[in-house]
C-alpha positions as CSV (number, residue, x, y, z in Angstrom):
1,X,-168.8,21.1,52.0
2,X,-168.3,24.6,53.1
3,X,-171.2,27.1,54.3
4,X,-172.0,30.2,53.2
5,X,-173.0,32.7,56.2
6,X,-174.7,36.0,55.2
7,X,-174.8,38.9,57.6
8,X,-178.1,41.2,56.4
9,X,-178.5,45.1,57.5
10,X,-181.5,44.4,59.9
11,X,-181.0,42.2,63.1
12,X,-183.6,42.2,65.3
13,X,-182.9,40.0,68.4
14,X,-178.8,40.3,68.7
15,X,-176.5,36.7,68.4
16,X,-173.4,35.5,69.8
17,X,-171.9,35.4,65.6
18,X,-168.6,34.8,67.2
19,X,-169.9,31.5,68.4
20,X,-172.0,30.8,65.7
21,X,-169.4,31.4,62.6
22,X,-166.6,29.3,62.2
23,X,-163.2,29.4,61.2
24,X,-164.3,27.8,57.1
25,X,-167.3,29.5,57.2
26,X,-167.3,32.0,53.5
27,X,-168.9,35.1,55.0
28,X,-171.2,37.7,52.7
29,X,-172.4,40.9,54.5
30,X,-175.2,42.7,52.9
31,X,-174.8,46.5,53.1
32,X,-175.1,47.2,56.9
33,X,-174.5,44.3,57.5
34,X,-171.1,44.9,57.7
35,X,-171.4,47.1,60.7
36,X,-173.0,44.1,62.5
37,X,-170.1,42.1,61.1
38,X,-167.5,44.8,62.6
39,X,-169.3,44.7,66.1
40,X,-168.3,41.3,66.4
41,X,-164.9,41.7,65.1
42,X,-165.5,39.9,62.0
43,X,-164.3,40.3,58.4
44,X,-166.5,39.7,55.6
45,X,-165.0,37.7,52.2
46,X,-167.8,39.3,50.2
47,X,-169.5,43.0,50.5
48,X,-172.7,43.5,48.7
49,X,-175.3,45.8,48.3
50,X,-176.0,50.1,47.3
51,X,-174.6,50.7,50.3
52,X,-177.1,53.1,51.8
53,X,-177.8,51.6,55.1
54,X,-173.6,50.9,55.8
55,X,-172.2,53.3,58.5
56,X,-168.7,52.0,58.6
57,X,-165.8,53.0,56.8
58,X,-164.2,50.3,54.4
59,X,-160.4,50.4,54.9
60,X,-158.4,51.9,52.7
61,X,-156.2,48.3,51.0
62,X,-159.9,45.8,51.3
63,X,-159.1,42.8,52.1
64,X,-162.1,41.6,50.7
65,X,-164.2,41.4,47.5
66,X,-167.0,43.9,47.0
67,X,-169.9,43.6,44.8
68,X,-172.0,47.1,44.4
69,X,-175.2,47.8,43.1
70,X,-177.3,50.5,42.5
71,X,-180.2,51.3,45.1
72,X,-182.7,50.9,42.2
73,X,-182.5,47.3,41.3
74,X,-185.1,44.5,40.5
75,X,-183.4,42.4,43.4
76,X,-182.8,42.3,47.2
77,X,-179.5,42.6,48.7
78,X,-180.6,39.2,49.7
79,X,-182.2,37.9,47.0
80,X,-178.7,39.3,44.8
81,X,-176.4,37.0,47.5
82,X,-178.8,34.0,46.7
83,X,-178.2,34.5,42.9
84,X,-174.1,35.2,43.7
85,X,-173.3,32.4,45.5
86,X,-172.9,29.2,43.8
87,X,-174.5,26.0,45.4
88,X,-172.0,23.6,44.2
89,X,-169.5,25.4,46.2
90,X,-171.8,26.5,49.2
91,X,-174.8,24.0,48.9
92,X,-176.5,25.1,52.9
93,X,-176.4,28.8,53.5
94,X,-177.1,30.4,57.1
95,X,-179.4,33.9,56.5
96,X,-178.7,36.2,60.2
97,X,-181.1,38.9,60.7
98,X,-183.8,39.9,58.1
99,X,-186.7,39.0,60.3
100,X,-188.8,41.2,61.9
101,X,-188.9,44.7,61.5
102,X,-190.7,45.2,57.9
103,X,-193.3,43.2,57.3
104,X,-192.4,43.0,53.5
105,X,-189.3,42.2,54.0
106,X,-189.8,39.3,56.2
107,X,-192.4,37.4,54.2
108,X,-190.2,37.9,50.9
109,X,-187.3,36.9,52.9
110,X,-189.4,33.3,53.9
111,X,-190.7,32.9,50.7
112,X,-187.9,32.4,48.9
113,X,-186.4,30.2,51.5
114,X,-188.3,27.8,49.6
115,X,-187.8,29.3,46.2
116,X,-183.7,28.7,46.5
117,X,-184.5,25.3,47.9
118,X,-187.4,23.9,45.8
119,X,-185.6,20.8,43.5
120,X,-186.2,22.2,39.8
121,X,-188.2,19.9,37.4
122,X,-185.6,18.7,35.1
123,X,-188.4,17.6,32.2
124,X,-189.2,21.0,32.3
125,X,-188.5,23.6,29.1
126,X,-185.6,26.4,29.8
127,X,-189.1,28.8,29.9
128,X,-191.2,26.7,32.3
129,X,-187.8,26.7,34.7
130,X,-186.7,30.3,34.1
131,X,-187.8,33.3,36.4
132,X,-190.7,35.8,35.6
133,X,-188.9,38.8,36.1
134,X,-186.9,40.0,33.2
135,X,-184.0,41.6,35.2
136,X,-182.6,44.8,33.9
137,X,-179.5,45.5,33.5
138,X,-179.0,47.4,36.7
139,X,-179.9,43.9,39.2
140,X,-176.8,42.2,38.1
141,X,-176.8,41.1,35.2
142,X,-174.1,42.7,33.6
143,X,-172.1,41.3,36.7
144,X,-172.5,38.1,36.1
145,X,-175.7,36.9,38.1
146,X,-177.6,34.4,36.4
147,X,-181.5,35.5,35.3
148,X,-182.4,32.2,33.9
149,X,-183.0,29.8,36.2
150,X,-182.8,30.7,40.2
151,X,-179.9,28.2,41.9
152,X,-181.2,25.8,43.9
153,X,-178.7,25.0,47.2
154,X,-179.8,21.6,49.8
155,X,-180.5,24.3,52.7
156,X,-181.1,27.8,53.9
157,X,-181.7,28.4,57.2
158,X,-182.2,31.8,58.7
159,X,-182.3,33.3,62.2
160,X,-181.8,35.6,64.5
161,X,-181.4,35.8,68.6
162,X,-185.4,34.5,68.8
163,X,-186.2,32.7,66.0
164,X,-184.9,30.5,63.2
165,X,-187.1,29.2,60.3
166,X,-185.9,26.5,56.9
167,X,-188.0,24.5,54.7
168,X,-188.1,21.5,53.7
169,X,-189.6,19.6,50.5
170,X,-191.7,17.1,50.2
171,X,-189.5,13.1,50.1
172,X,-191.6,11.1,47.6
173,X,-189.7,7.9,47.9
174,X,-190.8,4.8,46.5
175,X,-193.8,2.9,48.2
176,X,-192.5,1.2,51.5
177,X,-189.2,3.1,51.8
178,X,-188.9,5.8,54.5
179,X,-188.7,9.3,54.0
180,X,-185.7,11.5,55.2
181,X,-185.7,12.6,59.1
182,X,-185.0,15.9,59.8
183,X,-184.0,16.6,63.4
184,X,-184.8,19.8,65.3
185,X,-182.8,20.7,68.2
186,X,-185.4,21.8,71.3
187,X,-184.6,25.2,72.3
188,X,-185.8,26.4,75.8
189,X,-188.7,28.5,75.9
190,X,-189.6,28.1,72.2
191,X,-192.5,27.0,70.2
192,X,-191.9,24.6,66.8
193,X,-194.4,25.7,64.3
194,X,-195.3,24.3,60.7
195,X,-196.9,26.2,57.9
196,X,-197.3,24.6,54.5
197,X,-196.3,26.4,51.5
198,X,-197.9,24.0,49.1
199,X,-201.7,23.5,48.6
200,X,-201.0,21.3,50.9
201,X,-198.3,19.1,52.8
202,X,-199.4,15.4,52.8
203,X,-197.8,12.4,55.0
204,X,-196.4,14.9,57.3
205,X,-195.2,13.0,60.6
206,X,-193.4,14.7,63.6
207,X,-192.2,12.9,66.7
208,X,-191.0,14.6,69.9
209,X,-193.4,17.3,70.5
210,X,-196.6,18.0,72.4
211,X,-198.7,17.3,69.9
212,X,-197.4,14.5,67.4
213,X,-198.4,13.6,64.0
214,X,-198.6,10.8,61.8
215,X,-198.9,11.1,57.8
216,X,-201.0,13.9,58.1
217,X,-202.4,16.8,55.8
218,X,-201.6,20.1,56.7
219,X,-203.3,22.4,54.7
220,X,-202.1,26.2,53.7
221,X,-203.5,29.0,55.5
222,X,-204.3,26.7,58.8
223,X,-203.1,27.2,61.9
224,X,-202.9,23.8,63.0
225,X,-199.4,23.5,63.0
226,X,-199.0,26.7,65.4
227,X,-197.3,26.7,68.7
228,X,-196.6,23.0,69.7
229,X,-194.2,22.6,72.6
230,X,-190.6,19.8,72.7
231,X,-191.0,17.2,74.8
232,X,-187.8,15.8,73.8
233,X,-184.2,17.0,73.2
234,X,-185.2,16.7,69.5
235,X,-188.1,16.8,67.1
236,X,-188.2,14.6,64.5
237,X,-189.9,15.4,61.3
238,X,-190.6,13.7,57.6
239,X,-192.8,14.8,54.9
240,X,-193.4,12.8,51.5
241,X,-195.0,15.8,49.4
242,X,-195.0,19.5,49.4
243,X,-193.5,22.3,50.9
244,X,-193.2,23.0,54.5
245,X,-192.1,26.1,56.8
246,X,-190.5,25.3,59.7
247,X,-190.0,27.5,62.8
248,X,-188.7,27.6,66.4
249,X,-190.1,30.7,68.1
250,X,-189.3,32.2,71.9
251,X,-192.0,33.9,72.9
């Protein structure tokens, strides 16, 4: 399946993109982010965004589809790309940049790392599924973006030159079965951190690290999960319910 990689206007710690987009990779740069994409000699398939924080000129014949907006909108640049792109076709996205630098940002950006992700209850009405927000007209709707039901893709990972942060949902498979493993590459001088999003996260087990774990709770708002160091070329990680933030740090 191909990947969707999305370029946003704010980058705090720079990355070798040239290295880390391929050839197939469908690229969407959010408003500056096409001067980051340009830096790195790259050429986006999809431009969106109002366009105010974009300092480069857009050739004259584009070779590319564009997708305005107007700055006063009831969605993100990122939160629009999220809504654009359809899972089917790009089911694991890669987010560069958008941490750091505002504070709001960043924690909207992470929470709805697991909104895009979280598998949908199917037994659920169109209303218990559908968003809150009643988007105007000016968000995208009128272009095609659906306000129903958010899409829901396998993965979204997003990073920058010092960190890099997914999540991943609880595996409640049937009693005796094992849950999924999800490996995490070590990263020299970096920290793997877990924060649950749920209530809490329970049979959490995680292999490969200072401080292991075996189905365990981790409850929201604790800092247990902070700061444990690789002790293999890997971690390996399972979880059976809830939601869980997971981050490689440098310090």
């Amino acid at each position: 399946m191909a990947r969707a990689v999305i370029i946003t206007s704010y980058l705090e710690y720079p990355l070798d993109l040239a290295a880390l987009i391929m050839p197939e990779d469908y690229l969407v740069c959010l408003d500056g982010g096409y001067d980051i994409a340009l830096a790195h000699s790259l050429t986006p398939d999809l431009l969106i965004g109002d366009f105010d924080s974009m300092q480069g000129e857009l050739p004259a014949d584009t070779p590319f589809e564009i997708r305005p907006f107007p700055p006063e909108k009831d969605y993100t640049d990122l939160e629009l790309a999220f809504r654009i792109l359809d899972p089917a076709r790009f089911p694991k996205l890669l987010v560069i940049g958008g941490l750091g630098g505002r504070l709001d940002q960043t924690t909207v950006n992470l929470q709805m790392l697991e909104r895009f992700t979280a598998p949908r209850d199917e037994k659920a009405t169109p209303a218990e599924r559908s968003d809150t927000a009643d988007p105007a007209a000016d968000s995208g709707a009128a272009a095609g973006i659906a306000a129903d039901t958010a899409p829901v893709f396998t993965r979204i990972d997003i990073m920058d030159g010092r960190n890099h942060a997914f999540v991943i949902h609880g595996d409640e498979t049937a009693p005796g079965k094992n849950p999924v493993l999800h490996l995490i590459p070590a990263k020299e001088g970096s920290y793997l951190s877990l924060l649950s999003l749920t209530k809490t996260c329970r049979g959490l087990s995680l292999q490969g690290t200072k401080y292991s774990l075996e189905e365990a709770v981790l409850e929201r708002g604790v800092s247990l999960g902070i700061s444990n160091a690789f002790y293999a070329d890997q971690a390996i990680l399972s979880l059976r319910e809830g939601s869980l933030l997971v981050m490689v740090s440098g310090d």
